[in-house]
TIVO-2410 file (N, C-alpha, C; in nm, 3 decimals):
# residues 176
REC num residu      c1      c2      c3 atome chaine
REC   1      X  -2.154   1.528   0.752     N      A
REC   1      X  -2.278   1.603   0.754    CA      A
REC   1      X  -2.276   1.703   0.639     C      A
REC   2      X  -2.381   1.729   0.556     N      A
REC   2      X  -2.405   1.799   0.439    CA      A
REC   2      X  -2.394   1.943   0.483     C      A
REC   3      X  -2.395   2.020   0.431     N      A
REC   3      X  -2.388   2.160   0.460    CA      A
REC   3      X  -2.598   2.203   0.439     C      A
REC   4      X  -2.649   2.149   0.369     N      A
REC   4      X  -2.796   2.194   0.372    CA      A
REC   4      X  -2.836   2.119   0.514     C      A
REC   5      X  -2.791   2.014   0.553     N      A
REC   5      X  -2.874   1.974   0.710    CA      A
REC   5      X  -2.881   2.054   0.814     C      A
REC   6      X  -2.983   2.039   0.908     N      A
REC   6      X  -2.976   2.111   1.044    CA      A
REC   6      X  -2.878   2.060   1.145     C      A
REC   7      X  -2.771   2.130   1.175     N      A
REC   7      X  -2.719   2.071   1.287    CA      A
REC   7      X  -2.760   2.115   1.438     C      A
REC   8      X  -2.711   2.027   1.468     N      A
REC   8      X  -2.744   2.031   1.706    CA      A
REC   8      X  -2.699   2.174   1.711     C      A
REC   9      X  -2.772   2.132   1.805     N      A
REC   9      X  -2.741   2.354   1.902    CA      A
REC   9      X  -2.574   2.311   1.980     C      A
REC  10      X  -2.518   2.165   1.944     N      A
REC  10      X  -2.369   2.161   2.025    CA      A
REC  10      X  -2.288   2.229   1.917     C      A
REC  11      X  -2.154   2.276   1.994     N      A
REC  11      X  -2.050   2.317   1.922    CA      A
REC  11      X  -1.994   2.257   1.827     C      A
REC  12      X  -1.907   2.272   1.719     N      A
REC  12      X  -1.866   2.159   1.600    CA      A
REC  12      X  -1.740   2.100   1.714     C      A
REC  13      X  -1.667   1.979   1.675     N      A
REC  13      X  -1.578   1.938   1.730    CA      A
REC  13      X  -1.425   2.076   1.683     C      A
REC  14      X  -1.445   2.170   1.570     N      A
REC  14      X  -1.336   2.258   1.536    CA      A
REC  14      X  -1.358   2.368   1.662     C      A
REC  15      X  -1.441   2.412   1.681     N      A
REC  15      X  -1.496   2.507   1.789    CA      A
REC  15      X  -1.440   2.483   1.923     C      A
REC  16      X  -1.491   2.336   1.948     N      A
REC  16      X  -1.475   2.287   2.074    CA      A
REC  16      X  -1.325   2.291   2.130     C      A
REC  17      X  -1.258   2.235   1.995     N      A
REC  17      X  -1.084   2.198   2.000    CA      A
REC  17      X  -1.034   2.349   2.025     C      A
REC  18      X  -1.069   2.448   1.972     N      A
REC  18      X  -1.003   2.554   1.971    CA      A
REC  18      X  -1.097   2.673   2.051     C      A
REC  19      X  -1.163   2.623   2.158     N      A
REC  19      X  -1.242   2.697   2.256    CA      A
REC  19      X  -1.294   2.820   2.192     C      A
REC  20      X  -1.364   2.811   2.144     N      A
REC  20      X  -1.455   2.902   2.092    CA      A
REC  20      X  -1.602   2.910   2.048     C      A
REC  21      X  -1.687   3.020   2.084     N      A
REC  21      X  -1.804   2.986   2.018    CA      A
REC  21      X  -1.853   2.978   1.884     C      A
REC  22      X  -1.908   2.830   1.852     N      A
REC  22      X  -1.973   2.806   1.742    CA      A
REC  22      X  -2.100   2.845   1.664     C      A
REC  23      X  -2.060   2.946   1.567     N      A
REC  23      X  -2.171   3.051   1.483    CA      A
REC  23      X  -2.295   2.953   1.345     C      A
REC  24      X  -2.364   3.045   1.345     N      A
REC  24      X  -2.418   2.982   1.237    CA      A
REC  24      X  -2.323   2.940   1.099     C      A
REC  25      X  -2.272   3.045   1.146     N      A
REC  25      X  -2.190   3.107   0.950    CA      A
REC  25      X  -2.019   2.978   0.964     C      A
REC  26      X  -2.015   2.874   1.089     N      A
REC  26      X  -1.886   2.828   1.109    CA      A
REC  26      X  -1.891   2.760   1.018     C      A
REC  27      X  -1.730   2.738   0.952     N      A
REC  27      X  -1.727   2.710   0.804    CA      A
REC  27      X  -1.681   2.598   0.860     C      A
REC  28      X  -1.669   2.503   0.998     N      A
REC  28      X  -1.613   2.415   1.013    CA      A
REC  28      X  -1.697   2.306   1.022     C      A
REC  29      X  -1.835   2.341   1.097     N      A
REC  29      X  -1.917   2.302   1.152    CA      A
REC  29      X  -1.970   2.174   1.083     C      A
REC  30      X  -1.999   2.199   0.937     N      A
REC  30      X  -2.072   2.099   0.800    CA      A
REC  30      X  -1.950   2.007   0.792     C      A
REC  31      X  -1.830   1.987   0.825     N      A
REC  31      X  -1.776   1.863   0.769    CA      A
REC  31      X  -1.713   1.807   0.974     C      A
REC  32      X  -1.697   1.876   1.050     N      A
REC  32      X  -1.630   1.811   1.211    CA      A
REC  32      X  -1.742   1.851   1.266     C      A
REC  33      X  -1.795   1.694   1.271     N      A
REC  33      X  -1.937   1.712   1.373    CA      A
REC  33      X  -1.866   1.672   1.575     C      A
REC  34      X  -1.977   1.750   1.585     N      A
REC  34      X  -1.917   1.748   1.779    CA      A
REC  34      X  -1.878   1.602   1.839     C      A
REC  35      X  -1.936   1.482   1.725     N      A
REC  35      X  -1.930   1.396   1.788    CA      A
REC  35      X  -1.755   1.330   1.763     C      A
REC  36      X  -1.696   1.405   1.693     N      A
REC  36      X  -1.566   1.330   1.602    CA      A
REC  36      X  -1.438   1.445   1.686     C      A
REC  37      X  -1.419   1.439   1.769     N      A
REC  37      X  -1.310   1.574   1.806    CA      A
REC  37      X  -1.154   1.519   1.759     C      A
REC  38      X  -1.193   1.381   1.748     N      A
REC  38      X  -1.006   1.392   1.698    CA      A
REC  38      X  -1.012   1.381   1.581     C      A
REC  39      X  -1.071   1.391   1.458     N      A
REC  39      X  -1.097   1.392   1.368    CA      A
REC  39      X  -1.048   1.543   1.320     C      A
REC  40      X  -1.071   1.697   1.402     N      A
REC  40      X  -1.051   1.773   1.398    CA      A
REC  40      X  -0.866   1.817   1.484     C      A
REC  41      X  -0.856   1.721   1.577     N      A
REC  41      X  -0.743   1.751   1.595    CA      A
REC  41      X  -0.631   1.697   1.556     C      A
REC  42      X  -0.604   1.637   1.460     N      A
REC  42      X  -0.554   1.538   1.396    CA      A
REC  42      X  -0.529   1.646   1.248     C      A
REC  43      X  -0.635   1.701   1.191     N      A
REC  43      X  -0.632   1.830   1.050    CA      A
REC  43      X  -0.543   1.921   1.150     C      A
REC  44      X  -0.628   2.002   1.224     N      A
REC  44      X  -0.532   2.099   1.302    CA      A
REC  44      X  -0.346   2.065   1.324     C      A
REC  45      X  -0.322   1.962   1.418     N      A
REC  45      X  -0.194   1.954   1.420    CA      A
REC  45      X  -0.080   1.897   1.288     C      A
REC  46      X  -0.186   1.911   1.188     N      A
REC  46      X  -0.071   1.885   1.086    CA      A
REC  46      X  -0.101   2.005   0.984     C      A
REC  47      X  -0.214   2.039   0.979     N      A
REC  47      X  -0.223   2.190   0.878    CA      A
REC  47      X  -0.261   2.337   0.916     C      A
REC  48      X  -0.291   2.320   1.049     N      A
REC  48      X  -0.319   2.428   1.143    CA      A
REC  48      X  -0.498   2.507   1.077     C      A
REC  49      X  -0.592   2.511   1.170     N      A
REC  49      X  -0.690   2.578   1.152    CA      A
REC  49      X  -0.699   2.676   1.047     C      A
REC  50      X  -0.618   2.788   1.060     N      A
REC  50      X  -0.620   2.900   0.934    CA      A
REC  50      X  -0.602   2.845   0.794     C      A
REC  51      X  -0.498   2.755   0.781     N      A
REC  51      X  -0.459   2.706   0.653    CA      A
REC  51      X  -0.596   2.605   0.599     C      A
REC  52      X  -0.643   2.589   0.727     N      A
REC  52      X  -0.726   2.481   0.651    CA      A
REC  52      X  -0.910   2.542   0.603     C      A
REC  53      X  -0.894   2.659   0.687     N      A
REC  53      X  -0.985   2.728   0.643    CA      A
REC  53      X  -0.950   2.816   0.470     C      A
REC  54      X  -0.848   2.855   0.500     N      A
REC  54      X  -0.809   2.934   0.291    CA      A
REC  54      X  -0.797   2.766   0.248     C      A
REC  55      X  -0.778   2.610   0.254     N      A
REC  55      X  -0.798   2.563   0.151    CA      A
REC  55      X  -0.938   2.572   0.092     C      A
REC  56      X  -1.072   2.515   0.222     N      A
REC  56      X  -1.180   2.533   0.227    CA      A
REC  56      X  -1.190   2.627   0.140     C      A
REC  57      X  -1.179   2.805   0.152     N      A
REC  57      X  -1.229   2.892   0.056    CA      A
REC  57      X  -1.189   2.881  -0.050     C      A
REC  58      X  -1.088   2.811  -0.077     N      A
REC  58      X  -1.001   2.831  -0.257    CA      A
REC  58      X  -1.105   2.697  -0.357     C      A
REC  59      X  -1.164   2.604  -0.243     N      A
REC  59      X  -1.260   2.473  -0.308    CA      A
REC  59      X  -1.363   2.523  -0.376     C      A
REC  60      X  -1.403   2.496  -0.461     N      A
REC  60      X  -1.546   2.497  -0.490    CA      A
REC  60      X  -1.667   2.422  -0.353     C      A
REC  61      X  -1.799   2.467  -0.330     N      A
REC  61      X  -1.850   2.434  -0.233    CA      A
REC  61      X  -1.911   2.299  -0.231     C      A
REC  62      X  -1.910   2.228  -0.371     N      A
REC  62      X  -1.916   2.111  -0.404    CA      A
REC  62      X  -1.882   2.024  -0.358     C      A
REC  63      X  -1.711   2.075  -0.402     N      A
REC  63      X  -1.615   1.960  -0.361    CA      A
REC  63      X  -1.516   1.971  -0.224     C      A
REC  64      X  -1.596   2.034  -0.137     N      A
REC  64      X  -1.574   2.063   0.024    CA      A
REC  64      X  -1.514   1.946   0.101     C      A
REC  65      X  -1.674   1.838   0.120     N      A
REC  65      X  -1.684   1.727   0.147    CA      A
REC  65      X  -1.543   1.623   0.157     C      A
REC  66      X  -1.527   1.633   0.015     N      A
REC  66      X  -1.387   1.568  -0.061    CA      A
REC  66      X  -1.264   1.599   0.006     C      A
REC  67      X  -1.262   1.744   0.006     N      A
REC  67      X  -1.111   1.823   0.051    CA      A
REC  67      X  -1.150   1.779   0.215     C      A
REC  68      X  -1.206   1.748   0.276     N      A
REC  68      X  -1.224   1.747   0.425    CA      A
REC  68      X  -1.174   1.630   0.468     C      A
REC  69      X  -1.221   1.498   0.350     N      A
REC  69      X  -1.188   1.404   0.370    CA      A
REC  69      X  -1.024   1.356   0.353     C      A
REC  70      X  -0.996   1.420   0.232     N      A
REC  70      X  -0.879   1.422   0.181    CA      A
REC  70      X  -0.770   1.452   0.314     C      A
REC  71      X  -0.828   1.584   0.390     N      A
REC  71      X  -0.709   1.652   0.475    CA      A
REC  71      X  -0.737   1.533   0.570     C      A
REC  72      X  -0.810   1.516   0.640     N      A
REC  72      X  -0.858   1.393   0.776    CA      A
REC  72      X  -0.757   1.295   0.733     C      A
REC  73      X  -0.771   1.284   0.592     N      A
REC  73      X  -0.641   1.115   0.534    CA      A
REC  73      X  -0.537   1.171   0.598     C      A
REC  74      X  -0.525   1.254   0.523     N      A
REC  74      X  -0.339   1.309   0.512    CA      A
REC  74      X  -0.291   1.285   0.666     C      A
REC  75      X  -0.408   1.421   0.758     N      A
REC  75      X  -0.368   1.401   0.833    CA      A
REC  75      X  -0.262   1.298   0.947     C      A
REC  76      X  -0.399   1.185   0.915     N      A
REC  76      X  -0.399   1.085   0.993    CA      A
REC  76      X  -0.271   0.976   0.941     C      A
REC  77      X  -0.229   0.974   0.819     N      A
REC  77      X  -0.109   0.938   0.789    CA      A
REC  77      X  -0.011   0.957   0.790     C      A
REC  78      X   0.079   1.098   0.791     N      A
REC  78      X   0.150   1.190   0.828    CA      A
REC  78      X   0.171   1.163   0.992     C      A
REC  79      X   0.065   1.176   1.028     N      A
REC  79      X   0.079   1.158   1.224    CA      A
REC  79      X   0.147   1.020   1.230     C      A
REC  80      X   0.087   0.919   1.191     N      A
REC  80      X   0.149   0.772   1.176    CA      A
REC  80      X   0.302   0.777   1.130     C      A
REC  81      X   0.316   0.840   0.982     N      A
REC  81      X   0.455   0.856   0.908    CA      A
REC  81      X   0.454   0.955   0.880     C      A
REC  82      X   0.537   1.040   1.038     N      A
REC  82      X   0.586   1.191   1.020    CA      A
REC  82      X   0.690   1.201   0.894     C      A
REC  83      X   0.784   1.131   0.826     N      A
REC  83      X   0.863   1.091   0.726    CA      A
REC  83      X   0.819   1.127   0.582     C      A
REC  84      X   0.705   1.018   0.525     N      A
REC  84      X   0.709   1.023   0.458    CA      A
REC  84      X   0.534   1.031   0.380     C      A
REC  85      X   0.470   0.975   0.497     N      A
REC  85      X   0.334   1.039   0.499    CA      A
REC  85      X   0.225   0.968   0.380     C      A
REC  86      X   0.165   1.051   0.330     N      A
REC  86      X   0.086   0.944   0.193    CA      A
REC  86      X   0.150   0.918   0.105     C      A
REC  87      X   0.283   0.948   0.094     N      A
REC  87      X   0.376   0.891  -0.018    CA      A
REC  87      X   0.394   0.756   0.031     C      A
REC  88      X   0.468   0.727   0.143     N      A
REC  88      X   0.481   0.609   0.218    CA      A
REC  88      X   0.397   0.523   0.208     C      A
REC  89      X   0.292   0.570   0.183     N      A
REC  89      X   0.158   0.465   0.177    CA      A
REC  89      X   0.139   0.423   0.094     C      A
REC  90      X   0.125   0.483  -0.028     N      A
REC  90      X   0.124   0.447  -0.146    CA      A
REC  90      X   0.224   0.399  -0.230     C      A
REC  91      X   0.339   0.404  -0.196     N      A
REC  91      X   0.451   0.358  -0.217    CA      A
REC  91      X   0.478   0.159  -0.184     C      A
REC  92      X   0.395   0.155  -0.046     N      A
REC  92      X   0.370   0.056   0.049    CA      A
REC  92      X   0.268  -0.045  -0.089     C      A
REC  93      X   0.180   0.060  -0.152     N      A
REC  93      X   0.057  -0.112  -0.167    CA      A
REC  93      X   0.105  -0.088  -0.315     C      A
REC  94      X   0.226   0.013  -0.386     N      A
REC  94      X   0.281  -0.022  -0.508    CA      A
REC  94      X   0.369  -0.159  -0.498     C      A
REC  95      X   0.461  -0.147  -0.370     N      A
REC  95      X   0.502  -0.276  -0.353    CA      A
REC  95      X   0.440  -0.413  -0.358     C      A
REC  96      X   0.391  -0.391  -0.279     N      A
REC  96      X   0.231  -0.494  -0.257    CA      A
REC  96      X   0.215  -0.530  -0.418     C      A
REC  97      X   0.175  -0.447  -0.467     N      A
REC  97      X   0.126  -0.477  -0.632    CA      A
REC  97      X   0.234  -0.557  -0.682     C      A
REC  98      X   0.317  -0.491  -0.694     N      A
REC  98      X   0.439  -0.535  -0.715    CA      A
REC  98      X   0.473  -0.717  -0.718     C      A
REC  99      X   0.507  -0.718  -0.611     N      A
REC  99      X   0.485  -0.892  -0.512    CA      A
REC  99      X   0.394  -0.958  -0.558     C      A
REC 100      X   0.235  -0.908  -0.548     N      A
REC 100      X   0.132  -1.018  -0.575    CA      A
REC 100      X   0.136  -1.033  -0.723     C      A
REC 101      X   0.170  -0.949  -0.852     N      A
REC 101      X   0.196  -0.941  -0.962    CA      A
REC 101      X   0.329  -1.048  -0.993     C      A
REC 102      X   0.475  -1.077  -0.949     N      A
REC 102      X   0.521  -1.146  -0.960    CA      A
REC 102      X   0.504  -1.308  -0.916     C      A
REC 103      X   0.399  -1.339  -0.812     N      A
REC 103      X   0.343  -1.403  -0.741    CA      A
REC 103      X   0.255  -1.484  -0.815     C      A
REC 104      X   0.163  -1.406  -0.926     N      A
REC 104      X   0.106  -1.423  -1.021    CA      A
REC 104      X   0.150  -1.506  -1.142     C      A
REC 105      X   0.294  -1.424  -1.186     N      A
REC 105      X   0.368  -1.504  -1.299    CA      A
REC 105      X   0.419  -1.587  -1.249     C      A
REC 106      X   0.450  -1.595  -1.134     N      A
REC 106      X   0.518  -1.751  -1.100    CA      A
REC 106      X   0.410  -1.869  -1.080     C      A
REC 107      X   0.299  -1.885  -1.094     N      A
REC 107      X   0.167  -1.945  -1.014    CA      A
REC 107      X   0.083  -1.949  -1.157     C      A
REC 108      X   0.106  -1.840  -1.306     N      A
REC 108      X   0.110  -1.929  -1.371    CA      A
REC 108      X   0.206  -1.963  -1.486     C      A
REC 109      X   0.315  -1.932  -1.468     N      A
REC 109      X   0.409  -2.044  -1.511    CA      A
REC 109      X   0.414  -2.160  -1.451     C      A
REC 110      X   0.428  -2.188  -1.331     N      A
REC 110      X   0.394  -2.314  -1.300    CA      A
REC 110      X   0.246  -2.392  -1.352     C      A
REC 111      X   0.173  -2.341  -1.374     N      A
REC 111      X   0.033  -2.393  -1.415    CA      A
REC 111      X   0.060  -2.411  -1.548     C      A
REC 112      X   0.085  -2.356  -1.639     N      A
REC 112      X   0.159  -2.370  -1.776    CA      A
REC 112      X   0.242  -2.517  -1.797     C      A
REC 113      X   0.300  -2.515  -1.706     N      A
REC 113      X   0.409  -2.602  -1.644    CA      A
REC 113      X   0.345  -2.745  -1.715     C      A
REC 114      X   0.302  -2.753  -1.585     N      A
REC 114      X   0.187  -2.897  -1.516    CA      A
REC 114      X   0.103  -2.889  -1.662     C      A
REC 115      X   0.054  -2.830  -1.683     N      A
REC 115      X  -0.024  -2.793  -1.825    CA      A
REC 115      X  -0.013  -2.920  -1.963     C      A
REC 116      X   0.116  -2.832  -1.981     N      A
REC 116      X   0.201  -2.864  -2.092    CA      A
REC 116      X   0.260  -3.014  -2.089     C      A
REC 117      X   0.340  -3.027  -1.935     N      A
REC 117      X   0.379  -3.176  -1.888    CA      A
REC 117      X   0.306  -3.291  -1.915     C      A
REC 118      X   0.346  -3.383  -2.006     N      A
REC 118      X   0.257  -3.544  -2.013    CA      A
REC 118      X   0.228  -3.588  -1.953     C      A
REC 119      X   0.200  -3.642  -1.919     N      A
REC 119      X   0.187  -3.754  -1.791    CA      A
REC 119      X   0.284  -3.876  -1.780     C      A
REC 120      X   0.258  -3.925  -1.639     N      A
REC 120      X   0.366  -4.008  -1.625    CA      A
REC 120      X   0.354  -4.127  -1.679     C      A
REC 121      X   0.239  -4.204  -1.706     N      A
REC 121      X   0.246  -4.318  -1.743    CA      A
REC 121      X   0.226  -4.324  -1.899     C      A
REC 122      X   0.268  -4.229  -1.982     N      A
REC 122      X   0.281  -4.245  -2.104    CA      A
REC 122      X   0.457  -4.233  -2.120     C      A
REC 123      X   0.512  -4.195  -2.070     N      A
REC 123      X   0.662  -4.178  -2.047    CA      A
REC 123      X   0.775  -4.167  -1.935     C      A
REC 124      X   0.862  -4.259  -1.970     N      A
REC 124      X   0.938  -4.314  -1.855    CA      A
REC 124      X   1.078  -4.222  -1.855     C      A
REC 125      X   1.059  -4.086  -1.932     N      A
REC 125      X   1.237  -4.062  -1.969    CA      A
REC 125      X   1.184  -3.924  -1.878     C      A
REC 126      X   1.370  -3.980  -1.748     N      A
REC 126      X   1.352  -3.850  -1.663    CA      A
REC 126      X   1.407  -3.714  -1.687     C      A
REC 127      X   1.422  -3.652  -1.809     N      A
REC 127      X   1.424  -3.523  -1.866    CA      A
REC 127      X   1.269  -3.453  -1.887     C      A
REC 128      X   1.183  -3.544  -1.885     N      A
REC 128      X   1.062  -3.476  -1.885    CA      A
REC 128      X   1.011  -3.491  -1.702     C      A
REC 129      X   1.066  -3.504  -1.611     N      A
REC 129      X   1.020  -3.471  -1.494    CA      A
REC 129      X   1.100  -3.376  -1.441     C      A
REC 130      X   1.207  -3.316  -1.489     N      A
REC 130      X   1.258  -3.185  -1.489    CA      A
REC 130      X   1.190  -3.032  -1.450     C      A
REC 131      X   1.186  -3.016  -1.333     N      A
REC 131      X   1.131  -2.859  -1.353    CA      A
REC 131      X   1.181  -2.745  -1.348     C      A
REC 132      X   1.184  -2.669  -1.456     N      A
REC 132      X   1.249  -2.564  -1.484    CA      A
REC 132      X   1.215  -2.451  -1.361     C      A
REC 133      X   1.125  -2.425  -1.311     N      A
REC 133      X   1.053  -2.342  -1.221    CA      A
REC 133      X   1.138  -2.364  -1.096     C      A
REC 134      X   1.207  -2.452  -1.047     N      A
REC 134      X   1.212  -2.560  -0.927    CA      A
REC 134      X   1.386  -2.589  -0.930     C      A
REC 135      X   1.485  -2.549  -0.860     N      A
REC 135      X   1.621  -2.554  -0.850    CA      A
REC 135      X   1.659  -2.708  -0.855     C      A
REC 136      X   1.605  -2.761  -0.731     N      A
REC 136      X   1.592  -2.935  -0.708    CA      A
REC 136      X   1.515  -2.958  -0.833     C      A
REC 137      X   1.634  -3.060  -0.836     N      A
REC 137      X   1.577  -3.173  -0.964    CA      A
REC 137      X   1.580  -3.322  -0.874     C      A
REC 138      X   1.468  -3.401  -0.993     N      A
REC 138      X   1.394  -3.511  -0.900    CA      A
REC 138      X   1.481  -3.602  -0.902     C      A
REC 139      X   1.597  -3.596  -1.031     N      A
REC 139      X   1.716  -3.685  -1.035    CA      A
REC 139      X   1.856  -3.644  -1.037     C      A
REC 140      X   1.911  -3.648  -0.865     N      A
REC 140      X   2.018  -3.535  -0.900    CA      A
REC 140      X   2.161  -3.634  -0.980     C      A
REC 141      X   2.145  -3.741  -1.031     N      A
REC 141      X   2.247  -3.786  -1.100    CA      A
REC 141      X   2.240  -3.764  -1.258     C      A
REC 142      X   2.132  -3.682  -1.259     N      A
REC 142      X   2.118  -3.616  -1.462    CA      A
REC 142      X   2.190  -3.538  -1.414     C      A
REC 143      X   2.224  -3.424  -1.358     N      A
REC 143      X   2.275  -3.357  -1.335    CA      A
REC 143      X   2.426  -3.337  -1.301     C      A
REC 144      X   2.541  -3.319  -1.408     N      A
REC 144      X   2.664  -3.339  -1.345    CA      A
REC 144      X   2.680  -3.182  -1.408     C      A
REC 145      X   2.773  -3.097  -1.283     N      A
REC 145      X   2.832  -2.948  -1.281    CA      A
REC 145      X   3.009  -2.986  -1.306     C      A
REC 146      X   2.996  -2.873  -1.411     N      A
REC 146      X   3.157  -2.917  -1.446    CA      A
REC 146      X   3.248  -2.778  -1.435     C      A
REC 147      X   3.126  -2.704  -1.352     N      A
REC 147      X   3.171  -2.623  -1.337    CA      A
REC 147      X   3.268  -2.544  -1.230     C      A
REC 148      X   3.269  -2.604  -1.177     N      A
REC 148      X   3.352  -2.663  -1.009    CA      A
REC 148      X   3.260  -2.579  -0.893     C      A
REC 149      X   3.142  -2.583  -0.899     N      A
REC 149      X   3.032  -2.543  -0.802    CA      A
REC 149      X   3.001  -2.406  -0.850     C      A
REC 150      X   3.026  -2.358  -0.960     N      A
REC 150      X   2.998  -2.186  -0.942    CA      A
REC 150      X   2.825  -2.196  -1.032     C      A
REC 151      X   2.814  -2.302  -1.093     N      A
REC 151      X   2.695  -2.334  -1.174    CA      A
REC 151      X   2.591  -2.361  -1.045     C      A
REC 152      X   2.616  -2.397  -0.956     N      A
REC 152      X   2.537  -2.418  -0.833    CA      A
REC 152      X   2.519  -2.348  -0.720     C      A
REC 153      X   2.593  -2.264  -0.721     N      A
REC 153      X   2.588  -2.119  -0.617    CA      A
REC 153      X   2.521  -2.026  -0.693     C      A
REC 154      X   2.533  -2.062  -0.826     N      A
REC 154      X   2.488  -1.928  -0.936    CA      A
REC 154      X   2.320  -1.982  -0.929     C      A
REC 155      X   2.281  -2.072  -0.959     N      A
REC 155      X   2.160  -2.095  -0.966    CA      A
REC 155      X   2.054  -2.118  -0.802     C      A
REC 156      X   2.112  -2.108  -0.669     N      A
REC 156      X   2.057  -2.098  -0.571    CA      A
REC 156      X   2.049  -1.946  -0.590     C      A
REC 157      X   2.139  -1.872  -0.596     N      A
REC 157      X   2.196  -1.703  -0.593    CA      A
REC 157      X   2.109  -1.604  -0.658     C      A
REC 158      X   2.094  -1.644  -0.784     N      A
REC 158      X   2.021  -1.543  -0.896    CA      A
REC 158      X   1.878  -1.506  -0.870     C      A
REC 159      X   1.824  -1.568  -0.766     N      A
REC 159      X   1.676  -1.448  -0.761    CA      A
REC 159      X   1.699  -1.448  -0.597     C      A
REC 160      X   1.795  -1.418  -0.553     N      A
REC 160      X   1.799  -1.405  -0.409    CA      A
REC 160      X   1.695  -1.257  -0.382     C      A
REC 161      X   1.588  -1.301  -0.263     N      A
REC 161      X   1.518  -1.146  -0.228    CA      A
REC 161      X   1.550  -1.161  -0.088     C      A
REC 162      X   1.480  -1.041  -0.073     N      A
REC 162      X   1.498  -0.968   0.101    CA      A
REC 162      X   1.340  -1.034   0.150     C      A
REC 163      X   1.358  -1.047   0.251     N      A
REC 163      X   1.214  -1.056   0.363    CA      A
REC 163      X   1.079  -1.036   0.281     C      A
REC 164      X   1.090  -0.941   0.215     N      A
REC 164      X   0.962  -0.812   0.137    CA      A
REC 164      X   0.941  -0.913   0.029     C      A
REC 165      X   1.019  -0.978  -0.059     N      A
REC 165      X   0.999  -1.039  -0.156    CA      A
REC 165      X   1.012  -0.968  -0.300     C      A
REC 166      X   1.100  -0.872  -0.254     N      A
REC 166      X   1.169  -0.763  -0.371    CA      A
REC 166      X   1.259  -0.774  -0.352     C      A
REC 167      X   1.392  -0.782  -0.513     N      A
REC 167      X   1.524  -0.828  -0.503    CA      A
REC 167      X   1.607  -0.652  -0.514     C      A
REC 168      X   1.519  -0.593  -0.460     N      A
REC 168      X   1.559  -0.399  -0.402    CA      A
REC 168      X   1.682  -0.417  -0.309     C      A
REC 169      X   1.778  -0.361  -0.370     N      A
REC 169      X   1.873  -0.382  -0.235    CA      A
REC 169      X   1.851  -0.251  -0.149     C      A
REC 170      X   1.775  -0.153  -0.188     N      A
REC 170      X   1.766  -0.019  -0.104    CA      A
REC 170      X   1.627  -0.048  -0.005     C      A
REC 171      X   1.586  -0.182   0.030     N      A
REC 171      X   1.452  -0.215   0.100    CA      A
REC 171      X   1.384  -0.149   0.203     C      A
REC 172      X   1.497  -0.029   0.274     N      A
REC 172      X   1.494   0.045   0.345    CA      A
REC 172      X   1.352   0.138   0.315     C      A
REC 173      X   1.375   0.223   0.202     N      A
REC 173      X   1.292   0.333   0.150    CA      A
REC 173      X   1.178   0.246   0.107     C      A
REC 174      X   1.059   0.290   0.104     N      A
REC 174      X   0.946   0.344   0.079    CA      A
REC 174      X   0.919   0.302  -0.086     C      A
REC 175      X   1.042   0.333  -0.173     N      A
REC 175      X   1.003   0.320  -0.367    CA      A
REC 175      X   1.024   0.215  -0.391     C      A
REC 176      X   0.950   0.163  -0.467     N      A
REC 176      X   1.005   0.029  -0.542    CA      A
REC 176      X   1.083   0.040  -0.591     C      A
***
């Protein structure tokens, strides 16, 4: 709700939460309408009423709206992840980025792949059905390891990931 609108003769939901009567002059009133009460108790139990009234005054009256919304986020994330809060979150869809970005180069290197690859009925030699992308090969008798298996543990091994699809061994935390 704008601060120039008329509001209801009801209390704001900040009023209500903290039993008190609601004035013309309530600086709470224009952003926690009566109809939203956990909206207001949700700011309260993570920044407490007073604090959130001196951010309000330190805002420009502009950008009120914004800061109201902003605290309601925080809030409501923080309550979810007492820990680590909107860091956690954002930390969360950097990963995300992360994943669908490697997800990407693999999807098109393979397209590159297939691309580039001749076709089959112009050539019969099985070094060109080889895929580099792809551990299994289509002919495992091209293939002789002279290495006494460490060439073959090494190449299942080397992009080993966790669950997440990040090769993070700290998968625990929150950072990429």
């Amino acid at each position: 709700m704008k601060n120039n609108e008329p509001r209801s003769s009801s209390s704001c939901a900040a009023c209500k939460f903290l039993k008190r009567r609601c004035t013309t002059t309530c600086q709470f009133a224009p952003y926690f309408r009566s109809d939203e009460p956990k909206k207001f108790a949700n700011v309260h139990k993570v920044f407490g009423a007073s604090n959130v009234i001196k951010i309000l005054n330190e805002v420009p009256q502009d950008q009120r709206e914004d800061t109201v919304n902003s605290l309601v986020y925080e809030a409501e994330v923080r309550l979810r992840d007492p820990v680590y809060g909107c860091i956690g979150a954002i930390a969360s869809l950097q990963r995300k980025m992360v994943e669908l970005q490697h997800d990407l180069m693999v999807t098109k290197a393979h397209l590159a792949y297939y691309e580039a690859k001749p076709s089959t009925t112009t050539s019969n030699c099985s070094l060109l059905d080889y895929d580099p992308l792809n551990v299994n090969i289509s002919n495992p008798s091209f293939y002789v390891d002279t290495s006494g298996g460490f060439l073959d543990t090494f190449t299942q091994n080397t992009f080993a990931m966790d669950q997440t699809g990040s090769n993070n061994e700290f998968a625990q935390f929150p950072f990429p």
